[in-house]
N, CA, C and O atoms as a DFTB+ gen file, in Angstrom:
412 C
 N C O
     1  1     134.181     131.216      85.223
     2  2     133.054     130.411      84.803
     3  2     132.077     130.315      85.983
     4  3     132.387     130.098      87.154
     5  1     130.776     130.521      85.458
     6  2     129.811     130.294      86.743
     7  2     128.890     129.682      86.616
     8  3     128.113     129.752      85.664
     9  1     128.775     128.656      87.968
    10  2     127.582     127.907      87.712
    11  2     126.551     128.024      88.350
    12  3     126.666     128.561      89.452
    13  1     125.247     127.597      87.932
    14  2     124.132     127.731      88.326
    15  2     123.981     126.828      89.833
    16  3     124.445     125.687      89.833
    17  1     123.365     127.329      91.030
    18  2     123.123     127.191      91.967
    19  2     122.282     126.324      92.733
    20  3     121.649     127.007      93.538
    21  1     122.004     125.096      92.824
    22  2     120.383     124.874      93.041
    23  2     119.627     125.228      94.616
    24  3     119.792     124.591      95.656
    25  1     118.821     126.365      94.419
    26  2     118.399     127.021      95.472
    27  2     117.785     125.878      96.315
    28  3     117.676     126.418      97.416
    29  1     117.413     124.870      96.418
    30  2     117.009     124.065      97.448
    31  2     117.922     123.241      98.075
    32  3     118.071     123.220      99.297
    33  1     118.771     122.306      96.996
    34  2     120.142     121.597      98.039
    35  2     121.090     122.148      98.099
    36  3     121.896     121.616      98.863
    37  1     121.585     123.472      97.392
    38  2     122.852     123.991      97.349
    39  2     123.848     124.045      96.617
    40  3     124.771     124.852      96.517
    41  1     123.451     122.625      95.842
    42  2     125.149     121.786      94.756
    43  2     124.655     122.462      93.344
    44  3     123.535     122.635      92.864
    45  1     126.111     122.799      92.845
    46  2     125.597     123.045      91.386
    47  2     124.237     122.136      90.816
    48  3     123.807     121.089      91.300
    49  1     123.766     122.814      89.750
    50  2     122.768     122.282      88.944
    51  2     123.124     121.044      88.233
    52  3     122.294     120.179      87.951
    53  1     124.709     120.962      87.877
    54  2     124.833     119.479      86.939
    55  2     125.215     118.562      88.444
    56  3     125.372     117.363      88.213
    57  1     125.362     118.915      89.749
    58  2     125.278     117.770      90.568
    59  2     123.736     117.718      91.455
    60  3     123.599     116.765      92.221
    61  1     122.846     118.511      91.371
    62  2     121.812     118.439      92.305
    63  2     120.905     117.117      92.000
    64  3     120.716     116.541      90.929
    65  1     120.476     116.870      93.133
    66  2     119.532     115.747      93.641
    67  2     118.546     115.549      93.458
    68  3     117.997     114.452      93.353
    69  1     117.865     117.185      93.340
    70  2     116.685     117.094      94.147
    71  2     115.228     116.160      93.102
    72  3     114.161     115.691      93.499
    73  1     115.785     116.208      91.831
    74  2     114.893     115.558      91.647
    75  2     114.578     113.703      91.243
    76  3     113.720     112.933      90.810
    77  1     116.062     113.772      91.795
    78  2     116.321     111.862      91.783
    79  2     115.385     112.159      93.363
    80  3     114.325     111.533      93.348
    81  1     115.531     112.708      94.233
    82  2     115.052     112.355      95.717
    83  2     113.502     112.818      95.577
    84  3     112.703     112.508      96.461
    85  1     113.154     113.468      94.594
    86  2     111.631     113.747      94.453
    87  2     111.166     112.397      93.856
    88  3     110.475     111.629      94.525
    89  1     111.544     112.122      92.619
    90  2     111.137     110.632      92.123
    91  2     110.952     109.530      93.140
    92  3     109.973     108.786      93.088
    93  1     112.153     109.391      94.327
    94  2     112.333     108.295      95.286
    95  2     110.781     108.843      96.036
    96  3     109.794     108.109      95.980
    97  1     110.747     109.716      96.475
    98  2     109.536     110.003      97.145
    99  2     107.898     109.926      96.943
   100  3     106.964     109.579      97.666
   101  1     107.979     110.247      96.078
   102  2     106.748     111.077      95.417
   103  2     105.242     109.646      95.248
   104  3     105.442     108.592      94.645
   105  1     104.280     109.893      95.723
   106  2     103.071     109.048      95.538
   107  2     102.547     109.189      93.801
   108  3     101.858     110.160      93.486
   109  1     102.824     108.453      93.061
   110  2     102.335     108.327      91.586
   111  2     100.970     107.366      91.914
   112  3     100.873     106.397      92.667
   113  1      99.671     108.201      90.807
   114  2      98.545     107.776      91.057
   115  2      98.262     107.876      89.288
   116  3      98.065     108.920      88.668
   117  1      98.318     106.234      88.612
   118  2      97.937     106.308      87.515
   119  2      96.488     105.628      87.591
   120  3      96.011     104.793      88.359
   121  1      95.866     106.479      86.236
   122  2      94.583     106.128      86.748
   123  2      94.059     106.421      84.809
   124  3      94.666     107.214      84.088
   125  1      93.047     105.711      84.412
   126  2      92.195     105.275      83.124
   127  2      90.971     106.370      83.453
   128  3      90.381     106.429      84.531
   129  1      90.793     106.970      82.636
   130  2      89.650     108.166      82.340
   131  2      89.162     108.335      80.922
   132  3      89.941     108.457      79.977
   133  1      88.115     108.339      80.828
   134  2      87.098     108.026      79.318
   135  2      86.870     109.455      79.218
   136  3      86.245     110.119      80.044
   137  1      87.604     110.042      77.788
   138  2      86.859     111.431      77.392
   139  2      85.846     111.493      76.490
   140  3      84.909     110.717      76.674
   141  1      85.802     112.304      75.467
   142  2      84.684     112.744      74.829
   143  2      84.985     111.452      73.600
   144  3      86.002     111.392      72.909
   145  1      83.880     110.526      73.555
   146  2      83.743     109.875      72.020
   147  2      84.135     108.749      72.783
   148  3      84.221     107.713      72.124
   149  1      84.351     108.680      73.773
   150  2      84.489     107.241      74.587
   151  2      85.907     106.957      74.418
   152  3      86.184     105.807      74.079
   153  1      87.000     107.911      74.616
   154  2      88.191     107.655      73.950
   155  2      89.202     107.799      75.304
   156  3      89.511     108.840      75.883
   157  1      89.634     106.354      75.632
   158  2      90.572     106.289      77.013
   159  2      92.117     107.237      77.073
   160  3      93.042     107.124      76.269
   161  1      92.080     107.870      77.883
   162  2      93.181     108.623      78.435
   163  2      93.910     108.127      79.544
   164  3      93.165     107.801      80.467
   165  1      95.143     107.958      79.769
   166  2      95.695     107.847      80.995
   167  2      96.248     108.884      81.957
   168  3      96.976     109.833      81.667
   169  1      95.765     108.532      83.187
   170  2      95.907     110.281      83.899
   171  2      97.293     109.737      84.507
   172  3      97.338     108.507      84.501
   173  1      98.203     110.240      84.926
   174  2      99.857     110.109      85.843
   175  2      99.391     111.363      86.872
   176  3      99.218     112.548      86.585
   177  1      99.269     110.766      88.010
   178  2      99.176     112.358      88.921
   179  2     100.133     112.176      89.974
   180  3     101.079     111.408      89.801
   181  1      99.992     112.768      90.986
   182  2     101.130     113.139      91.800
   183  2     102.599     113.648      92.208
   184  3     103.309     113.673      93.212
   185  1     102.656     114.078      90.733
   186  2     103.931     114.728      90.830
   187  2     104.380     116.082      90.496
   188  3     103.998     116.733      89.524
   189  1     105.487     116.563      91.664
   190  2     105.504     117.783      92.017
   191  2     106.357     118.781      91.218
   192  3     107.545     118.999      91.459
   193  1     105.394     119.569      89.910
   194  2     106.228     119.900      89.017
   195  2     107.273     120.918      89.603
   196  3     108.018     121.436      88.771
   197  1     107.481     121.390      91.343
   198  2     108.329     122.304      91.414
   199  2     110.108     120.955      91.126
   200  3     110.960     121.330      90.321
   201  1     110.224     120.173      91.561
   202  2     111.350     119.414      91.880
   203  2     111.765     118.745      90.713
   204  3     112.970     118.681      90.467
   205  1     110.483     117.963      89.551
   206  2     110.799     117.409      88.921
   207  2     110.656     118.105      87.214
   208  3     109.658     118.809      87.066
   209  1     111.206     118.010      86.468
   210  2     110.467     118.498      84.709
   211  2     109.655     117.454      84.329
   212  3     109.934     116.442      83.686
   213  1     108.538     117.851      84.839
   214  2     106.837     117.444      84.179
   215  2     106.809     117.071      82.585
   216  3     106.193     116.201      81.969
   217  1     107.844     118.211      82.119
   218  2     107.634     118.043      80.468
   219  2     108.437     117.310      80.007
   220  3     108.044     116.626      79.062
   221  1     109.727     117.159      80.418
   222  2     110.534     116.409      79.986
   223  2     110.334     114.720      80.238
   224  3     110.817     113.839      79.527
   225  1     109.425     114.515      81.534
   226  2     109.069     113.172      81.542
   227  2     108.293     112.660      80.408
   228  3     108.401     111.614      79.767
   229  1     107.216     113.978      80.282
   230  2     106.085     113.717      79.025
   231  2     106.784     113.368      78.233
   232  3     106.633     112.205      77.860
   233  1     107.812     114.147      77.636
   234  2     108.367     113.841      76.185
   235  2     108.749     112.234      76.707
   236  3     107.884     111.403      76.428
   237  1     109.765     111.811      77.318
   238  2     109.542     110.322      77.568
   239  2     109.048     109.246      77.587
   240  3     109.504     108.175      77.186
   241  1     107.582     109.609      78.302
   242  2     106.961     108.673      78.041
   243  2     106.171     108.917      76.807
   244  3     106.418     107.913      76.139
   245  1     105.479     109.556      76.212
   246  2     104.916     110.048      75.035
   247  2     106.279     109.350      73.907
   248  3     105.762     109.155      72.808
   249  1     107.114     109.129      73.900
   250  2     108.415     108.659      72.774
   251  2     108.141     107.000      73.541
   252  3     107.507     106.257      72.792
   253  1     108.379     106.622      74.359
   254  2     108.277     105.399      74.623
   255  2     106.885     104.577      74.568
   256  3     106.861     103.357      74.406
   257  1     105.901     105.255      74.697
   258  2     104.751     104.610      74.449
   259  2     104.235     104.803      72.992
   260  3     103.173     104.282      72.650
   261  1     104.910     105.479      72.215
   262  2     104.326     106.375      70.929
   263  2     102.689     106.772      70.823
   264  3     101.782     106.699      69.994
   265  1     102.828     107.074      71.713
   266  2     101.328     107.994      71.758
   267  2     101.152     109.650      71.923
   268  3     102.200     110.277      72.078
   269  1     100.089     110.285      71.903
   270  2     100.328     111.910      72.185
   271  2      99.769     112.062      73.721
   272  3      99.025     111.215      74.216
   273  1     100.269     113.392      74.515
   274  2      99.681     113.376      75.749
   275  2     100.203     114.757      76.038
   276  3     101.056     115.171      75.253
   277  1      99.751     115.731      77.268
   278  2     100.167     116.919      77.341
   279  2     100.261     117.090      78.736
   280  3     100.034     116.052      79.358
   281  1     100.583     118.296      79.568
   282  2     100.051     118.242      81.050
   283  2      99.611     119.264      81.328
   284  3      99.737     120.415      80.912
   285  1      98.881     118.615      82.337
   286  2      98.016     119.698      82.948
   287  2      97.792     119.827      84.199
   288  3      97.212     118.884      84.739
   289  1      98.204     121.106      85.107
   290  2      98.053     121.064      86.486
   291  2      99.170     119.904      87.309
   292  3      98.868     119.249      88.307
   293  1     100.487     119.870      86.596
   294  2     101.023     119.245      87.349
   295  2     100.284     117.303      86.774
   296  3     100.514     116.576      87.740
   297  1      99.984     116.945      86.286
   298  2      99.365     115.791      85.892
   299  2      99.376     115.530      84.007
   300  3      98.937     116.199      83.072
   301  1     100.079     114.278      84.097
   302  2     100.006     113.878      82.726
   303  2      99.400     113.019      82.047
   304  3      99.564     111.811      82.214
   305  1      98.446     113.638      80.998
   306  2      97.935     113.064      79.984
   307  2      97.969     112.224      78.798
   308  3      98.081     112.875      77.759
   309  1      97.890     110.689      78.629
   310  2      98.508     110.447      77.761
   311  2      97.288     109.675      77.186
   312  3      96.371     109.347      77.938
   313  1      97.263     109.300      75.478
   314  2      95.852     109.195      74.807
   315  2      96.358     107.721      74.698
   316  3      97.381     107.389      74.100
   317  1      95.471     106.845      75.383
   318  2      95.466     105.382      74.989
   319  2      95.456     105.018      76.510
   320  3      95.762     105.758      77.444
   321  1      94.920     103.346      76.570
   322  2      95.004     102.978      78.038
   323  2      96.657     101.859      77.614
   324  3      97.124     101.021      76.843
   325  1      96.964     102.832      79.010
   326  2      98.780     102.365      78.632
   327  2      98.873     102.187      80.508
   328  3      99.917     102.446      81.108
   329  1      98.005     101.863      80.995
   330  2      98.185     100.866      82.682
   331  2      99.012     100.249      82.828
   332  3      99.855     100.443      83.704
   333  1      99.028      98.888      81.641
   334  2      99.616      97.678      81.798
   335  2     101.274      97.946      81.574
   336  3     102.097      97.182      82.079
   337  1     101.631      98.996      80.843
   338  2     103.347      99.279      80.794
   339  2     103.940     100.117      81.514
   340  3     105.162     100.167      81.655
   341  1     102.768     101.177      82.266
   342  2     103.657     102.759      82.791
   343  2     104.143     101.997      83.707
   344  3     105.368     101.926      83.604
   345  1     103.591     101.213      84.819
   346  2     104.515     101.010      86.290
   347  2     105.984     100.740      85.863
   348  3     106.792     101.402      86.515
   349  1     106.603      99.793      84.772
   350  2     107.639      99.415      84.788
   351  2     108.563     100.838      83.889
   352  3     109.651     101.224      84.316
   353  1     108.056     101.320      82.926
   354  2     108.590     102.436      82.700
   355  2     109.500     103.607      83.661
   356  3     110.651     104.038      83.736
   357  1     107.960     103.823      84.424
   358  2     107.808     104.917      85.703
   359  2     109.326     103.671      86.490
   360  3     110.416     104.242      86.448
   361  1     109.369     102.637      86.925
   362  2     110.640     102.123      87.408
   363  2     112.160     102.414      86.665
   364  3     113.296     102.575      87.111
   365  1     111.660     102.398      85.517
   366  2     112.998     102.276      84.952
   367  2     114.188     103.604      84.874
   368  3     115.419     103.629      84.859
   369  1     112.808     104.944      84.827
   370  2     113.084     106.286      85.123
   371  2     113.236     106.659      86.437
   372  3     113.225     107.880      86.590
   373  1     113.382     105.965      87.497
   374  2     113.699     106.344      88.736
   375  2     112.859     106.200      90.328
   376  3     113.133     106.163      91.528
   377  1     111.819     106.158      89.521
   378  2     110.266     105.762      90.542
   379  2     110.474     104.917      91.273
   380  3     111.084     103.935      90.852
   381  1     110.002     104.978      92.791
   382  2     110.045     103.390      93.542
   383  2     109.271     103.052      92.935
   384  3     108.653     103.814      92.191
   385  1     108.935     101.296      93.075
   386  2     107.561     100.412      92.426
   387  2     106.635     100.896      93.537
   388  3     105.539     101.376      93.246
   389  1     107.052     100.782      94.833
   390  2     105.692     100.623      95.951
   391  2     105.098     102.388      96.192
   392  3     104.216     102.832      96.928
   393  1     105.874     102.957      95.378
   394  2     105.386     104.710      95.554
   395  2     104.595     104.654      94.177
   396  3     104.504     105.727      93.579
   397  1     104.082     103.668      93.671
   398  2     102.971     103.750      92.186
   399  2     101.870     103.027      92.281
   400  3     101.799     101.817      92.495
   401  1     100.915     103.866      92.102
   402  2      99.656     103.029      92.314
   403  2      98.872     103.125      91.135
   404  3      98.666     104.238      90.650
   405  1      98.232     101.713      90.413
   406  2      97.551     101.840      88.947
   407  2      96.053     101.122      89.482
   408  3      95.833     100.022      89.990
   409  1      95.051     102.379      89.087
   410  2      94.089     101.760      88.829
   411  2      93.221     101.417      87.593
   412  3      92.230     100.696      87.715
């Protein structure tokens, strides 16, 4: 039987770290942006889709907020101003509080 490797810490894939220690790290910059029709988006930036699954967070928060959102460039999009709930979310999934900043 063989298991997959994780080329950055070394430990199999069902024990690697690296992306509980990317979450502990990582500067999150949520931020409110008005698109076309005056219709608020929430931007999630700073995180480094090599360490962490970008998409799999989306699906997360997109199911927990029930809203739609996609990513782009490493940054996630989500349709509605949802400020007031991501910080504690973004905590509950692994995020420090003081590594999140909402404007």
């Amino acid at each position: 039987m063989s298991q997959d490797i994780c080329p950055v810490c070394g430990l199999p894939k069902d024990l690697c770290v690296c992306g509980e220690l990317e979450k502990e790290q990582s500067k999150v910059i949520v931020k409110l942006e008005t698109k076309r029709y005056g219709k608020p988006m929430t931007v999630i930036e700073g995180l480094d889709g090599k360490e962490l699954d970008v998409y799999d967070l989306t699906k997360q928060l997109k199911k927990r907020l029930a809203c739609g959102g996609t990513v782009k460039n490493n940054a996630i999009m989500l349709q509605g101003d949802h400020r007031d709930r991501i910080r504690d979310i973004l905590v509950e999934l692994g995020f420090k509080e003081d590594g999140i900043e909402v404007y």
